[in-house]
N, C-alpha and C positions, 0 to 999 in steps of 0.2 A: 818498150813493148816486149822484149825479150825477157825482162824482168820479169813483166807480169806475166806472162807464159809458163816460164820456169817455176813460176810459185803456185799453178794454176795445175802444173803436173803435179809439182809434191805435193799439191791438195788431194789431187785424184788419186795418188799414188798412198795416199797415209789413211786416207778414207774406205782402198779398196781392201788395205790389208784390217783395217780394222773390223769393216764387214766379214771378212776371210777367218778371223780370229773369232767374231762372234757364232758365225755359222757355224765352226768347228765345234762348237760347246750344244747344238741343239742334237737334240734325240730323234734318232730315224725310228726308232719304236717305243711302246710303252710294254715294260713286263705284264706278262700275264699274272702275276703274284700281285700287280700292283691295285691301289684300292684309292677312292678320294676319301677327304677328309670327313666328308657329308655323312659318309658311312662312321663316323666314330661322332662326330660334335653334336651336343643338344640329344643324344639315343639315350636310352634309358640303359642302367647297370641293373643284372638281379644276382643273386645269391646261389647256391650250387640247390638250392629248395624253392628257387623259382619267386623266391621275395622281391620285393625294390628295393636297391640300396640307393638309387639316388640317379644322377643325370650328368654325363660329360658336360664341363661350361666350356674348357679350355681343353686345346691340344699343345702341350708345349714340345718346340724346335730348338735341339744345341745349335752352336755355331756349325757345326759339320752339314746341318740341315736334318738330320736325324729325327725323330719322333724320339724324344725324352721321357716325359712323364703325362700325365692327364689329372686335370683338375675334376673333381667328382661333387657337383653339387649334394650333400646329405640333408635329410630331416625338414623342418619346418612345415609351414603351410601358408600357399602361396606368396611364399620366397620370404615370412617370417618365420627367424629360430633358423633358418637355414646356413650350413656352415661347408665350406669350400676345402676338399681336401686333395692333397695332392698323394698322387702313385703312379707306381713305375708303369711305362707303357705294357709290360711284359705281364704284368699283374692280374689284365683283361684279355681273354679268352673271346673268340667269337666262334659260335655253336649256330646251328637252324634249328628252328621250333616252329613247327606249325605253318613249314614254307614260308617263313618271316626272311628276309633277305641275311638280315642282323640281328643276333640277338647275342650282346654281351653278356659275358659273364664272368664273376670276379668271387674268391675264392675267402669271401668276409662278411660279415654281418652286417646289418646297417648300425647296431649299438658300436661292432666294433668302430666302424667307421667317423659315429658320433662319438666317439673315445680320443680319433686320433685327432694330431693337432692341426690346425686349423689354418689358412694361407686366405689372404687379403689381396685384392688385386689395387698397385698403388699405381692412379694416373697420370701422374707427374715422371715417374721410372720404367712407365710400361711393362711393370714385372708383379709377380706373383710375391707379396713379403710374407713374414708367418704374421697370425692374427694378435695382438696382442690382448684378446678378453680373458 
């Protein structure tokens, strides 16, 4: 009986710290700088002349958790011809227009865009490859 007691403590005992360690790691507040992802995925990109260059598909995260790059759906029509390109997070600019909450803006053409190369998203890797066409 004292056996299972003692093992009944260092349950309670390895459970309270583990609760203790996880807790430590939650946020008491959220920055005022901060933004969700909703605001960037699936929005539309325009040109510094107010074009469409295309549509965030993808938000890519480093290991650090970081906002890395953004996949930018280009060209086609309805989702034929259309080609997936990747840039830097930093590349996208968010401006107000017309008391629009978002409105990106990226500092490239849509040709340029259909110029650059092209990324494939492979399901088996869950990662972004370049396109081989």
């Amino acid at each position: 009986m004292i056996k299972l007691a003692s093992i009944a403590v260092l349950g309670l005992a390895i459970s309270t710290a583990a609760v203790a360690q996880t807790a430590a790691r939650m946020n008491h507040s959220i920055s005022s700088n901060s933004t969700t992802v909703t605001n960037w995925y699936k929005q539309s990109v325009y040109d510094p002349k107010d074009s469409k260059i295309g549509e965030i598909a993808d938000v890519l995260v480093d290991k650090s958790g970081r906002i890395d790059s953004l996949i930018v759906s280009v060209g086609g029509f309805l989702g034929a011809g259309e080609k997936d390109v990747s840039v830097p997070f930093d590349a996208i600019h968010v401006t107000n227009k017309n008391n629009n909450k978002w409105y990106l803006v990226m500092n490239a053409t849509k040709d340029q865009m259909k110029e650059a190369p092209g990324f494939t998203y492979n399901k088996d890797s869950t990662s972004w490859v370049p396109d081989k066409k």
